[in-house]
Every structure is written in C-alpha cells, then in structure tokens.
KOLTIGU-6154 format. One record per atom (N, C-alpha, C, O, CB): residue in one letter; atom name; y negated, z, x. Coordinates in Angstrom, 3 decimals, decimal comma, padded with zeros to 6 digits. Glycine has a CB too. Layout:
<sites>
a CA Y Z X
...
</sites>
This chain:
<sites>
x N 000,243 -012,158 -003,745
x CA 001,516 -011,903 -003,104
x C 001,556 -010,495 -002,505
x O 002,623 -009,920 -002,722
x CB 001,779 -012,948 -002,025
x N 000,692 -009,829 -001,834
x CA 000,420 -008,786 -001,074
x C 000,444 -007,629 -002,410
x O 000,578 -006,453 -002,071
x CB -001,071 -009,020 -000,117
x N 000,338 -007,882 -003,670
x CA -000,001 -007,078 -004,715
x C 001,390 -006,678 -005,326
x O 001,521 -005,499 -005,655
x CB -000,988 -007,805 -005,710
x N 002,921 -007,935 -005,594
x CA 004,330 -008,239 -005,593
x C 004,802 -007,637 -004,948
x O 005,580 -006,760 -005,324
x CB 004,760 -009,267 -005,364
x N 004,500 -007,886 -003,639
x CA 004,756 -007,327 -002,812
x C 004,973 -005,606 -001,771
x O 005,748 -005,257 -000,881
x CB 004,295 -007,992 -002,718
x N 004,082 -005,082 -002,343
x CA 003,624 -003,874 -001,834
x C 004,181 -002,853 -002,969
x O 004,388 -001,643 -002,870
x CB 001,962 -003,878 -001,595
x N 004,302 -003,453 -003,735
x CA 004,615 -002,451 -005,329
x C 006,177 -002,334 -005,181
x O 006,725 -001,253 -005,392
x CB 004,144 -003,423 -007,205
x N 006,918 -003,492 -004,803
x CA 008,133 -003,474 -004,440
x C 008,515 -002,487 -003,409
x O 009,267 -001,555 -003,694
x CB 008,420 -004,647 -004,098
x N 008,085 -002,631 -002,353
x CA 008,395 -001,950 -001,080
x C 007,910 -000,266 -001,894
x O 008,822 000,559 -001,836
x CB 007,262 -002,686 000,580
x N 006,850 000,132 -002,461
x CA 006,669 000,853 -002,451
x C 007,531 002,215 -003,825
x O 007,556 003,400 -004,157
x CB 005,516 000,387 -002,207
x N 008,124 000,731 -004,154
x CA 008,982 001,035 -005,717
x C 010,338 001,827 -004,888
x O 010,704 003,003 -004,895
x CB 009,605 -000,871 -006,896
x N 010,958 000,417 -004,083
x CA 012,065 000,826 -002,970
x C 012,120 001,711 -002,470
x O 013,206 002,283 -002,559
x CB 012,210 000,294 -002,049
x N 010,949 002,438 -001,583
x CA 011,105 003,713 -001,032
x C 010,516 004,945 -001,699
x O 010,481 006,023 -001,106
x CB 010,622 003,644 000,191
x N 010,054 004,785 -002,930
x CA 010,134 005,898 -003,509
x C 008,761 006,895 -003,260
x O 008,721 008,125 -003,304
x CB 011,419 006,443 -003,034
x N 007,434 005,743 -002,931
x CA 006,567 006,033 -002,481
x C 005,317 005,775 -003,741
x O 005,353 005,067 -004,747
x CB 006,604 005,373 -001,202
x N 004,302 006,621 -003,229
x CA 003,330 006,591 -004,192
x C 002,138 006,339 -003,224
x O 002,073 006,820 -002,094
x CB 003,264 007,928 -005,140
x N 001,164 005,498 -003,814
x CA -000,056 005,045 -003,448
x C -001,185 006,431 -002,997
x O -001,816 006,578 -001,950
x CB -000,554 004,119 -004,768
x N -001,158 006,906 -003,652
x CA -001,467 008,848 -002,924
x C -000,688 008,891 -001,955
x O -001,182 009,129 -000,853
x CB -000,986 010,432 -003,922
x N 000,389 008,731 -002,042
x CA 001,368 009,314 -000,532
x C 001,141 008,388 000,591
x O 000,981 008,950 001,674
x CB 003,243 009,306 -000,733
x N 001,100 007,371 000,590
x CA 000,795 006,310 001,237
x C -000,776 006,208 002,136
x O -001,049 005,862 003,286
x CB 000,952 005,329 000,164
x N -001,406 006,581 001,248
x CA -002,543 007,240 001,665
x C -003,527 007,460 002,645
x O -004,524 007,053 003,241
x CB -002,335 007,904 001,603
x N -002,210 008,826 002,378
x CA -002,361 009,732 002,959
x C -001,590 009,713 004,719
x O -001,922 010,150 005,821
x CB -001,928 010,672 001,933
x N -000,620 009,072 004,250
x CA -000,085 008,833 005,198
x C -000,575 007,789 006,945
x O -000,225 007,783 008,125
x CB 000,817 008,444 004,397
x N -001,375 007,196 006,208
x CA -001,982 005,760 006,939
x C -003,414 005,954 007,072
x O -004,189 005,191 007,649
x CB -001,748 004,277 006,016
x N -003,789 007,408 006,293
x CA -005,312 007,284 006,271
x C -006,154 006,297 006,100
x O -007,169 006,198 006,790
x CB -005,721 007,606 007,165
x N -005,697 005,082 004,755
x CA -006,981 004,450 004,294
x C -006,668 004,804 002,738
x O -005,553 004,893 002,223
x CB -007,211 002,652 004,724
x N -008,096 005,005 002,044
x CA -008,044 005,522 000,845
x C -007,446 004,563 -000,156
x O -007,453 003,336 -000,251
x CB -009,310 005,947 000,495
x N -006,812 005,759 -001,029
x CA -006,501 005,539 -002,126
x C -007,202 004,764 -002,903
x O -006,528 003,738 -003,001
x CB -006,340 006,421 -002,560
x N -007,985 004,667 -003,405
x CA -008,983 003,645 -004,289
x C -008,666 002,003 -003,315
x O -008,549 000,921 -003,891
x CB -011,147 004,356 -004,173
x N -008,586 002,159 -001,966
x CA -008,938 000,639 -001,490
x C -007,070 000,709 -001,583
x O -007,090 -000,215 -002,396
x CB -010,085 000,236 000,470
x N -006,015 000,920 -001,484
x CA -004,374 000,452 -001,937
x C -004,530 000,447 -002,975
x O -004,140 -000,651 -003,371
x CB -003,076 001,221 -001,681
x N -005,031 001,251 -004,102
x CA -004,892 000,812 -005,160
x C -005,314 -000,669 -005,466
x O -004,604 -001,389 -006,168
x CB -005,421 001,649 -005,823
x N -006,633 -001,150 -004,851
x CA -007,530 -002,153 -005,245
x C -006,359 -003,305 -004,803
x O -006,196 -004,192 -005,640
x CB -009,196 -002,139 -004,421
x N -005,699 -003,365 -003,828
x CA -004,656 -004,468 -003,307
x C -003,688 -004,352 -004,368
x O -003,832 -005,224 -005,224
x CB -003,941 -004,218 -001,744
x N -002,726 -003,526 -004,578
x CA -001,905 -003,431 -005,727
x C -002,329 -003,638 -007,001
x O -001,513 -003,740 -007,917
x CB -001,419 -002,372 -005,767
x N -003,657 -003,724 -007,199
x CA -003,919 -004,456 -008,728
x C -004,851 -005,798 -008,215
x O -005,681 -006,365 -008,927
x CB -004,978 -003,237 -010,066
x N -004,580 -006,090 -007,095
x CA -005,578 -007,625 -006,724
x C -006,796 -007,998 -007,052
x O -007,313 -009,067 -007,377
x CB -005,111 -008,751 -007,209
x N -007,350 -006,345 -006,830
x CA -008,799 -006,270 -006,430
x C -009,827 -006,584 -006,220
x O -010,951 -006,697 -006,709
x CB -008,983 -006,118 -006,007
x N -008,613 -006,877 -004,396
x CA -009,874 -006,781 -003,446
x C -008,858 -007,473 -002,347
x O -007,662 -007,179 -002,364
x CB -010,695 -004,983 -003,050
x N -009,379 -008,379 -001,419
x CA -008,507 -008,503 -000,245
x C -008,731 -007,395 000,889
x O -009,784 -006,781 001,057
x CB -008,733 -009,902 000,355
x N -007,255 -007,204 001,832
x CA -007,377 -006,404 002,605
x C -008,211 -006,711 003,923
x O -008,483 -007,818 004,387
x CB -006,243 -006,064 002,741
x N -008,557 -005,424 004,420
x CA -008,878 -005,318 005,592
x C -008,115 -005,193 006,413
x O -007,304 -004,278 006,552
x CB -009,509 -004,651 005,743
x N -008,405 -006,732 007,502
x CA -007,156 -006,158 008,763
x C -006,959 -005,049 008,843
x O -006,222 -004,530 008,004
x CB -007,342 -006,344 010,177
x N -007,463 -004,367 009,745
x CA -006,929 -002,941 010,511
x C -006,681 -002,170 009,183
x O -006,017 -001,140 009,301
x CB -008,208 -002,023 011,699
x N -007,074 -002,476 008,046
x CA -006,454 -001,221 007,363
x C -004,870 -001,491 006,754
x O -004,090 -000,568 006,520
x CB -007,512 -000,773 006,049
x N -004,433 -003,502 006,465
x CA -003,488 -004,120 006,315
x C -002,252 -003,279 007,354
x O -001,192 -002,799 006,952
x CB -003,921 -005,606 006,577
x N -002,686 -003,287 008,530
x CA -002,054 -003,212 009,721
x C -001,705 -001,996 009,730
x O -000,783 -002,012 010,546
x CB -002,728 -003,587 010,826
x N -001,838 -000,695 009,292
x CA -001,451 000,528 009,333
x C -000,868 000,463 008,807
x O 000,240 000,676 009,300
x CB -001,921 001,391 009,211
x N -000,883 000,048 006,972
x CA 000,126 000,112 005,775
x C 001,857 -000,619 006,841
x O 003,018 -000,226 006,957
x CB -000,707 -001,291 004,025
x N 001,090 -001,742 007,348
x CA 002,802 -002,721 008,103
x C 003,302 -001,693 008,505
x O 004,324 -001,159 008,073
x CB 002,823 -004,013 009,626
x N 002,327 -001,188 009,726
x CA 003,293 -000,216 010,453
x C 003,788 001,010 010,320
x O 004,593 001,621 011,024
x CB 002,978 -000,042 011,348
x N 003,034 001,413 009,009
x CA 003,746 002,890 008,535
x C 004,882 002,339 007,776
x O 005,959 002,935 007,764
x CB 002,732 004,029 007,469
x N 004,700 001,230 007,142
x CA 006,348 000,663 006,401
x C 007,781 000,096 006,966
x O 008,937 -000,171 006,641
x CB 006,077 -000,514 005,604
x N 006,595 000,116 008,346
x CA 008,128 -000,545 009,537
x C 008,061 -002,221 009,295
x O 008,983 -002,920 009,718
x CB 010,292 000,155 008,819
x N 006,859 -002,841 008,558
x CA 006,921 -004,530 007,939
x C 005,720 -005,113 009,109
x O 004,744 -004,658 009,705
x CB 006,244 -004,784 005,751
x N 006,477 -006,410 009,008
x CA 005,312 -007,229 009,546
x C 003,933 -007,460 008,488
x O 004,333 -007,532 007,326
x CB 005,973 -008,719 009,921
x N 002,744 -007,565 008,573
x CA 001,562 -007,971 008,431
x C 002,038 -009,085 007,709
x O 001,696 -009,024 006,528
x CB 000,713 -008,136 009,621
x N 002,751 -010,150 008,016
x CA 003,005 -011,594 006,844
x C 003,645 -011,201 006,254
x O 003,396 -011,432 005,071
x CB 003,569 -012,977 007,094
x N 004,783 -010,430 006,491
x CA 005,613 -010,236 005,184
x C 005,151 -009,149 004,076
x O 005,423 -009,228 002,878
x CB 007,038 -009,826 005,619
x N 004,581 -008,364 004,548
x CA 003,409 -007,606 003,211
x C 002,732 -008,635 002,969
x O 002,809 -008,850 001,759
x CB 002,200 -006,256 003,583
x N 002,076 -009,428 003,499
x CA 000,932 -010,021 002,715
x C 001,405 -011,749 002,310
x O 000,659 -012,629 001,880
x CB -000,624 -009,908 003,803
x N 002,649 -011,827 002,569
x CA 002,722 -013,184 002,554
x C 004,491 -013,538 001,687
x O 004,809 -014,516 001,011
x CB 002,491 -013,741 004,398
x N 005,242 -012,434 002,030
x CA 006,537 -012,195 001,585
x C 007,425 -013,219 002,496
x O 008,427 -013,870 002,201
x CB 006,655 -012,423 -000,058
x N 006,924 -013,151 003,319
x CA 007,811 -014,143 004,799
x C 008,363 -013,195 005,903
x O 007,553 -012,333 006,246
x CB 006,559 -015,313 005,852
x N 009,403 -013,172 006,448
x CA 009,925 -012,530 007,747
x C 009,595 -012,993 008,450
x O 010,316 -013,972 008,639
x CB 011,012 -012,379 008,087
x N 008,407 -012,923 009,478
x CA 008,163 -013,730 010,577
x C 008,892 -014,219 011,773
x O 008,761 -015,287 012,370
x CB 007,382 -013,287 010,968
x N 009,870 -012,988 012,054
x CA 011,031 -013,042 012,719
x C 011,558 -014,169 012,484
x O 011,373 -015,235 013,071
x CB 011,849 -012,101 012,477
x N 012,278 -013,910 011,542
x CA 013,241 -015,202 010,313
x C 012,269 -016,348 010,831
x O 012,690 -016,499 011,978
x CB 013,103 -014,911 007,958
x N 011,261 -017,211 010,679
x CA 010,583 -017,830 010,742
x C 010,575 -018,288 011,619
x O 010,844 -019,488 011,685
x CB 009,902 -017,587 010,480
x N 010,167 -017,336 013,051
x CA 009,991 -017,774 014,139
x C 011,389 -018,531 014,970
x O 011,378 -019,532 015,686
x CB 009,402 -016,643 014,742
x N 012,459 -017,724 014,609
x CA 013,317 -018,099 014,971
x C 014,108 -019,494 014,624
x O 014,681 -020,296 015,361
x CB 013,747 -017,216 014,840
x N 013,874 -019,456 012,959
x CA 014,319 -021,010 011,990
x C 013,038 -021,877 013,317
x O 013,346 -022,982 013,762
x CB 013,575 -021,045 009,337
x N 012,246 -021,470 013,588
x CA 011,405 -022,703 014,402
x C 012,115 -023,545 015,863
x O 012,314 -024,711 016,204
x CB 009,892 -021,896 014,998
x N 012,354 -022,048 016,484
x CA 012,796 -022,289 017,802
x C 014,432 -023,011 017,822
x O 014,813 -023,898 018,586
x CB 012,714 -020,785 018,583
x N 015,289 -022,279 016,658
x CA 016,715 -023,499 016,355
x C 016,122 -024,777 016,221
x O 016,627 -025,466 017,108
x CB 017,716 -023,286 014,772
x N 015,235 -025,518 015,510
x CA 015,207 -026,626 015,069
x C 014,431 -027,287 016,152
x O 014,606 -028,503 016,087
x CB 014,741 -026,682 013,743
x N 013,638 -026,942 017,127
x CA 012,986 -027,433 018,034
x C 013,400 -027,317 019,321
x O 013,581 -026,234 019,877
x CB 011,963 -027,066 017,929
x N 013,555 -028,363 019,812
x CA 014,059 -028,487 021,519
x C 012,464 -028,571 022,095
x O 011,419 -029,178 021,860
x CB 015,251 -030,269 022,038
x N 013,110 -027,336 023,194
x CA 012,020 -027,103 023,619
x C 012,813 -027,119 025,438
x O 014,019 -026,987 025,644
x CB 011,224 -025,611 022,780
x N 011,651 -027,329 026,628
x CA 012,008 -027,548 027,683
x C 011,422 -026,730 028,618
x O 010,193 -026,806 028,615
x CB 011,905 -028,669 027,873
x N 011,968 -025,866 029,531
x CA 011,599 -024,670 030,332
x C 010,412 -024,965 030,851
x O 010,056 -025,957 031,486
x CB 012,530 -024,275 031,397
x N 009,539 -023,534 030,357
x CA 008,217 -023,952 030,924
x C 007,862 -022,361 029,892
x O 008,747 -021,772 029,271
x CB 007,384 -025,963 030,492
x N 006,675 -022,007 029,922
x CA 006,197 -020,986 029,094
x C 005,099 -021,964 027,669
x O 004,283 -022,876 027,542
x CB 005,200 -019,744 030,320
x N 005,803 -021,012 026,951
x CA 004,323 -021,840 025,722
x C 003,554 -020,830 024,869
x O 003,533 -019,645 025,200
x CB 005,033 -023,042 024,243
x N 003,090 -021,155 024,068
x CA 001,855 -020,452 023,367
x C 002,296 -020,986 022,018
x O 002,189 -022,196 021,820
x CB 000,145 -020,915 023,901
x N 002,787 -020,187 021,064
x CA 003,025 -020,680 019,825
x C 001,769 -019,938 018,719
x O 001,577 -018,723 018,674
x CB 004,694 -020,302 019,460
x N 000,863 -021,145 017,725
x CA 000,057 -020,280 016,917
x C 000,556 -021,162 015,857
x O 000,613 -022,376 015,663
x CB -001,621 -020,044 017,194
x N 000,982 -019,817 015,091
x CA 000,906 -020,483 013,731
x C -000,056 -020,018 012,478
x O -000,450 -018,856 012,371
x CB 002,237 -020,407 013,242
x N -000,342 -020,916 011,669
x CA -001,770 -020,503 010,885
x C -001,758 -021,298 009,730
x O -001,461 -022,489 009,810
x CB -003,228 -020,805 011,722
x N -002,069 -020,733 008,595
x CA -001,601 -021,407 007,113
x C -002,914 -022,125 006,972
x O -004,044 -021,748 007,283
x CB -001,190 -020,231 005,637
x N -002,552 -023,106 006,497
x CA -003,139 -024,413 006,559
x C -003,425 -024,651 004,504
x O -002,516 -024,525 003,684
x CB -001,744 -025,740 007,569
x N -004,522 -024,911 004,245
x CA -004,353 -025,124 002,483
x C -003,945 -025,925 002,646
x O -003,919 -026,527 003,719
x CB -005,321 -025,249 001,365
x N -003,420 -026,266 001,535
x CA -002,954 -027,195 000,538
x C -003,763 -027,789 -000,408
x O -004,598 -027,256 -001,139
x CB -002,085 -026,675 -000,117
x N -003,311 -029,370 -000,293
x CA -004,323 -030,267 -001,221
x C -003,871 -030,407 -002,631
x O -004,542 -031,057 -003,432
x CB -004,481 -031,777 -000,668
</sites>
C-alpha cells in the first residue's frame, strides 16, 4: 500500500524520488526500495517523507485519513464527559 501509494502522491505533485530525497534527507536507494516494495520503512525516516508531503504516517502507509477516521469514530460513539485515551492499532486478520 505504502508503494500505491507514494507513487501517486508523488505522480500528483510532480515530484521525483531524487527530489524527495533530497528534500527529507533519507536516501534515495532506501524511497526507492519502498516504491518498488523492497523493504519496509523506517519510522523516523516514514515520518519525514509524511511531513515533507503535508500526509499523515497512515495515510502514506495505509491509504486511510486518520482524521476522516477518527472523526467517523467519535460520530458513531457516545461518549460521556470525562478525558480519554484513544489507541488504535491494526489488528490481523484471520
């Protein structure tokens, strides 16, 4: 997904895996390796690509708006004043 994904965004803005780079300072050889599904990413290096693209971390690597998500959660759930701790965490499938 992160491989769909990244090629798109990077198709969209008109960006090249050299430029990108360069930009985020993690090498070329390791974006390339994600865009041909390599290699899995390294957090902190995942996390630069998000934030030089302006994307969340799931939605590069997962093609989900977390926003979108979080929010479809909180409409559908009554929830009652108090503070909470929400974790969410992908779970396999059988």
């Amino acid at each position: 997904m992160l491989s769909k994904n990244l090629k798109k965004i990077l198709a969209e803005r008109g960006l090249t895996i050299a430029s990108l780079a360069r930009e985020v300072d993690v090498p070329r050889s390791t974006i390339n390796s994600w865009v041909n599904s390599d290699s899995n990413p390294d957090l902190n290096q995942l996390d630069k690509v998000a934030r030089y693209l302006n994307v969340t971390i799931e939605s590069l690597a997962f093609g989900r708006d977390e926003k979108h998500f979080i929010q479809k959660f909180l409409n559908e759930t009554e929830l009652h004043s108090g503070l909470y701790r929400i974790k969410i965490s992908k779970v396999d499938e059988d």
